[in-house]
GUPA-102114 format. One record per residue (C-alpha): residue number from 1; y, x, z. Coordinates in pm, 1 decimal. Layout:
! GUPA-102114
+-----+----------+----------+----------+
: num :        y :        x :        z :
+-----+----------+----------+----------+
: NUM :        Y :        X :        Z :
...
+-----+----------+----------+----------+
***
This chain:
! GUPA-102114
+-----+----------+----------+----------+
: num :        y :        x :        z :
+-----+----------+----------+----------+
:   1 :   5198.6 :  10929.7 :   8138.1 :
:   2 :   5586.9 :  11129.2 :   8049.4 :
:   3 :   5448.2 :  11031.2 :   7680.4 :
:   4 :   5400.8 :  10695.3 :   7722.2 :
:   5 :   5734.5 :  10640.7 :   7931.8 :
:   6 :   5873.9 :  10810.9 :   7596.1 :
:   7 :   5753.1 :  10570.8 :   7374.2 :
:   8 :   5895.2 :  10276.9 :   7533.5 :
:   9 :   6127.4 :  10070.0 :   7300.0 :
:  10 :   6430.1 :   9911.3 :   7478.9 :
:  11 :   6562.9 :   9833.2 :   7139.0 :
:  12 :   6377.9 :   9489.6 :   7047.7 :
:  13 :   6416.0 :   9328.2 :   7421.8 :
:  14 :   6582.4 :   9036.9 :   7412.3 :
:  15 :   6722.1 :   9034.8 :   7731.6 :
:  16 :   6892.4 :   9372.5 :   7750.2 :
:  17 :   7035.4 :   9258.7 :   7387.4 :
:  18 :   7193.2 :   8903.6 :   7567.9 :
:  19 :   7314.0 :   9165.2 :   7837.2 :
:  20 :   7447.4 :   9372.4 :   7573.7 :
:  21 :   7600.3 :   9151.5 :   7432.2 :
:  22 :   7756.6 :   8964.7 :   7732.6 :
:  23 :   7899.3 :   9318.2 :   7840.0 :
:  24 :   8046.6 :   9369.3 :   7486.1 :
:  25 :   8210.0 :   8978.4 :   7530.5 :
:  26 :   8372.1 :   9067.5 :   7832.9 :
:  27 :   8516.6 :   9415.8 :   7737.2 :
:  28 :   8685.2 :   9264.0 :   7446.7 :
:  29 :   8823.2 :   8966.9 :   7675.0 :
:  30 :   8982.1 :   9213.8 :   7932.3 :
:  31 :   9087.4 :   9437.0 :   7640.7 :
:  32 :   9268.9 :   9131.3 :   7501.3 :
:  33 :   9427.4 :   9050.5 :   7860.3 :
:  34 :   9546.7 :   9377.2 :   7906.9 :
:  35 :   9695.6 :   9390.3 :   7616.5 :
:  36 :   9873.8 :   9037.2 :   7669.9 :
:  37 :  10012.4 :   9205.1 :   8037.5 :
:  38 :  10138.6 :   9494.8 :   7829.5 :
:  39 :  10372.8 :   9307.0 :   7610.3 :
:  40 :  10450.6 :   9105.0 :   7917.9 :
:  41 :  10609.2 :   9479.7 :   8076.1 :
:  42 :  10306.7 :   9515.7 :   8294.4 :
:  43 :  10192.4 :   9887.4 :   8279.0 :
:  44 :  10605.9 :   9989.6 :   8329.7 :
:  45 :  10861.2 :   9989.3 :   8576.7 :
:  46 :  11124.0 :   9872.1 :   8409.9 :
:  47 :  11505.1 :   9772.8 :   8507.3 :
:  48 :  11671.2 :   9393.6 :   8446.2 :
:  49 :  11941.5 :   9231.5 :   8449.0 :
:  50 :  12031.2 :   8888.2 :   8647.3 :
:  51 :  12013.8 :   8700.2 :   8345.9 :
:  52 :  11662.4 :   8837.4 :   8289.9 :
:  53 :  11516.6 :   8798.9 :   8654.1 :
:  54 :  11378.7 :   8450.2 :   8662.5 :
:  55 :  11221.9 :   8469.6 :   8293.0 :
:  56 :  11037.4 :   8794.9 :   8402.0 :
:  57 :  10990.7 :   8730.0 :   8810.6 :
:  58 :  10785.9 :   8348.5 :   8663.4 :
:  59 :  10621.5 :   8510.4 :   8360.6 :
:  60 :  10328.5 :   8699.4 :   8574.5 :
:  61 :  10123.3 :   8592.8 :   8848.9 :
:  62 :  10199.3 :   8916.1 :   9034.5 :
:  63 :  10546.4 :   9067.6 :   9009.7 :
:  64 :  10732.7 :   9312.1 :   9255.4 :
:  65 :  11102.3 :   9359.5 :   9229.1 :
:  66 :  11296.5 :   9650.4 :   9394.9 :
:  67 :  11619.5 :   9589.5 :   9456.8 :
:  68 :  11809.0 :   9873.3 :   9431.5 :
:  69 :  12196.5 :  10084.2 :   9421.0 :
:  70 :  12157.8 :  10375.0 :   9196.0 :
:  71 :  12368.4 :  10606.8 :   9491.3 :
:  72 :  12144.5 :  10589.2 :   9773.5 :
:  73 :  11853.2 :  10814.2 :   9839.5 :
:  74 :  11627.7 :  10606.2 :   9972.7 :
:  75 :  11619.4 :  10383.6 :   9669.5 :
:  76 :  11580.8 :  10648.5 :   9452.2 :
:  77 :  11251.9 :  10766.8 :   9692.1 :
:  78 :  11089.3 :  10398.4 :   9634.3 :
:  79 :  11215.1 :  10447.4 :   9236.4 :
:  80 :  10927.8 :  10740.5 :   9221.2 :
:  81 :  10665.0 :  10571.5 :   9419.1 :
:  82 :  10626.2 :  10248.3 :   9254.3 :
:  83 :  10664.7 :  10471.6 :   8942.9 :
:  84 :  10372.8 :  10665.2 :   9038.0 :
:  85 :  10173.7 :  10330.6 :   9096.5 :
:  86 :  10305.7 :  10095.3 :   8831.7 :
:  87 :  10007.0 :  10196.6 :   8615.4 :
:  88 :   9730.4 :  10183.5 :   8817.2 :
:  89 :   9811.7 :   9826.3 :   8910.3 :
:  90 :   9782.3 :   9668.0 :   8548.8 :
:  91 :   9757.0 :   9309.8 :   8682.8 :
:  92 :  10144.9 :   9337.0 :   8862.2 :
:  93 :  10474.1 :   9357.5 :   8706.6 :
:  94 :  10744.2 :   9611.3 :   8837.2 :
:  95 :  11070.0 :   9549.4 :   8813.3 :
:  96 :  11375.7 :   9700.3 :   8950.7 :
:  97 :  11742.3 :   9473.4 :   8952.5 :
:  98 :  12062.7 :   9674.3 :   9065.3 :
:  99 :  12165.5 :   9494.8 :   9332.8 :
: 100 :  12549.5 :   9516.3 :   9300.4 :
: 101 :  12457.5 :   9363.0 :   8935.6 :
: 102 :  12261.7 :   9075.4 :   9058.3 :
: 103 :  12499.5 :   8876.5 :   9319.9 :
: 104 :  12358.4 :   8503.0 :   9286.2 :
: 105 :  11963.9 :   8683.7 :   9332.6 :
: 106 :  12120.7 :   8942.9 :   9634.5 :
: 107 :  12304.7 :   8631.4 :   9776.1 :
: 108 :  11957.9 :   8344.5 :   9706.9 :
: 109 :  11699.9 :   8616.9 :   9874.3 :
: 110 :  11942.3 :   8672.1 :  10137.8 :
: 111 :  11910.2 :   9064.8 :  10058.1 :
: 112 :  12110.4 :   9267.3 :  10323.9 :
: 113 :  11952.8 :   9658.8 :  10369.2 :
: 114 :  11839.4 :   9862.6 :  10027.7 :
: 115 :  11606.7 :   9964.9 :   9967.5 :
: 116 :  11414.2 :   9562.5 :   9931.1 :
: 117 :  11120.1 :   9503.0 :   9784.7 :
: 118 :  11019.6 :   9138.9 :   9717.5 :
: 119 :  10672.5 :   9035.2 :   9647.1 :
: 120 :  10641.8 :   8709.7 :   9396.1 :
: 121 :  10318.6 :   8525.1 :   9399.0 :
: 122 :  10351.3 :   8267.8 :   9094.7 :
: 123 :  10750.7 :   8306.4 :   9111.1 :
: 124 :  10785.7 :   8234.6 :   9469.2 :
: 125 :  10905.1 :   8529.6 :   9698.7 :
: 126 :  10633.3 :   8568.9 :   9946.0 :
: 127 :  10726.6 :   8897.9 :  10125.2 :
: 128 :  10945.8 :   9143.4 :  10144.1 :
: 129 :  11017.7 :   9498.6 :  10203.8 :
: 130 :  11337.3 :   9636.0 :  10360.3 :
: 131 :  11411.4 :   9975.3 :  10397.4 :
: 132 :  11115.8 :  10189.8 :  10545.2 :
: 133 :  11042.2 :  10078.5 :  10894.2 :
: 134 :  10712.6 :   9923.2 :  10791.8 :
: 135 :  10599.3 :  10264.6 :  10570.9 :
: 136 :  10631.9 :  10488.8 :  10907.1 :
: 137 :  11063.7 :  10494.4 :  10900.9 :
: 138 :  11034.0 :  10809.2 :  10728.8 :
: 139 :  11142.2 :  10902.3 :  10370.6 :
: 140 :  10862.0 :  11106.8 :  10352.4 :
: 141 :  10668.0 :  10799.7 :  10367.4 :
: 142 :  10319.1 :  10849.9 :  10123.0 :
: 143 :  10259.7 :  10653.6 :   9803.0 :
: 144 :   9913.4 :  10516.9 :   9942.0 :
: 145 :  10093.1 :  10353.1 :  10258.7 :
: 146 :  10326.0 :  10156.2 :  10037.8 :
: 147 :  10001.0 :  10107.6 :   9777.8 :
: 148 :   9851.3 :   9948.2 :  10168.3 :
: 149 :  10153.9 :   9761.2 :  10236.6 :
: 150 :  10145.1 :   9587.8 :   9891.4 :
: 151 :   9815.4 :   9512.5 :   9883.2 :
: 152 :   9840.6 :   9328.8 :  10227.7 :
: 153 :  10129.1 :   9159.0 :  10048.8 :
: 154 :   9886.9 :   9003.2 :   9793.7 :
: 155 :  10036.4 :   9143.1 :   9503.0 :
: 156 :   9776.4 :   9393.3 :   9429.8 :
: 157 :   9458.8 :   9427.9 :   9410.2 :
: 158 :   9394.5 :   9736.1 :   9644.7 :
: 159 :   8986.2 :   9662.9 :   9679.5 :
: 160 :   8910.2 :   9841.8 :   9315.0 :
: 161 :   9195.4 :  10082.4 :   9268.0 :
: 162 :   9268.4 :  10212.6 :   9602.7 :
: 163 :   8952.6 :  10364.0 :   9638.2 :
: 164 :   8973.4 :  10558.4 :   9288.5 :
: 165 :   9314.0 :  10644.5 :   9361.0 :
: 166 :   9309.5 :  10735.7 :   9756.1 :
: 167 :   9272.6 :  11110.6 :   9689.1 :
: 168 :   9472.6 :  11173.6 :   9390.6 :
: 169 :   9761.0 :  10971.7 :   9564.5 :
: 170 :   9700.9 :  11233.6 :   9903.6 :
: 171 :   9695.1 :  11518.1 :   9659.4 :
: 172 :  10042.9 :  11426.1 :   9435.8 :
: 173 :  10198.3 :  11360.6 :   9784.5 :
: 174 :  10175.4 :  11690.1 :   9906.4 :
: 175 :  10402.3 :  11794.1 :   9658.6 :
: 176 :  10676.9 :  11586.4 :   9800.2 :
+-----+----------+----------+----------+
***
């Protein structure tokens, strides 16, 4: 019977070739949109300017902006976490605007504390971020509570990558 089991050919099936071949199609279409979200800074946390925030906050579906003053602490403690996560979260943009560069933007999202954080769903702010009350008020706050808090936001999608990434986020925290 272990012979015969052997001798089964897969090859010639028709319907594991369609599957195949439906698998391949769809592997080269996310290959292509990742690639699209790369050269659209997704993948990076990169820094802008004001007269770069509305081409790159209404570019992406999903975009997060920190905004930020490159003397206080607690700005440079969000800095490494959504560093740590930009990558894992290949379907939002992170951006970070210095917020004593970008008046009209500080002034229009009525930003008052730094650290923000403003969530954009299709260029319109939808939440926001301000300091580190809603992390635990501590700057020891862990990379997976703000991965949480920005899922619940809508601007990532927590249900595939949080699970892969709960433990290795617990383990790089420790090091903190």
């Amino acid at each position: 019977m272990a012979q015969e089991e052997e001798d089964i050919d897969f090859s010639d099936d028709e319907e594991l070739a369609r599957i195949r071949e439906s698998r391949i199609a769809e592997m080269k279409s996310r290959a292509q949109e990742l690639e699209m979200q790369k050269t659209m800074g997704h993948g990076s946390f990169t820094e802008i300017v004001q007269d770069e925030f509305l081409r790159e906050v209404t570019n992406s579906k999903f975009v997060v902006v920190h905004f930020f003053h490159k003397d206080f602490t607690r700005c440079k403690i969000m800095d490494s976490h959504l560093e740590r996560i930009t990558q894992q979260f290949f379907g939002t943009k992170f951006l970070k605007i210095e917020a004593e560069k970008a008046p009209f933007f500080v002034n229009k999202l009525q930003i008052k504390v730094l650290p923000a954080v403003v969530c954009f769903i299709d260029g319109v702010a939808t939440d926001r971020l301000v300091g580190f009350d809603e992390l635990g008020g501590s700057d020891s706050f862990k990379t997976e509570t703000l991965i949480k808090w920005l899922g619940k936001a809508g601007v990532l999608n927590v249900k595939t990558s949080i699970s892969r990434q709960e433990k290795k986020y617990k383990d790089d925290d420790s090091d903190d």
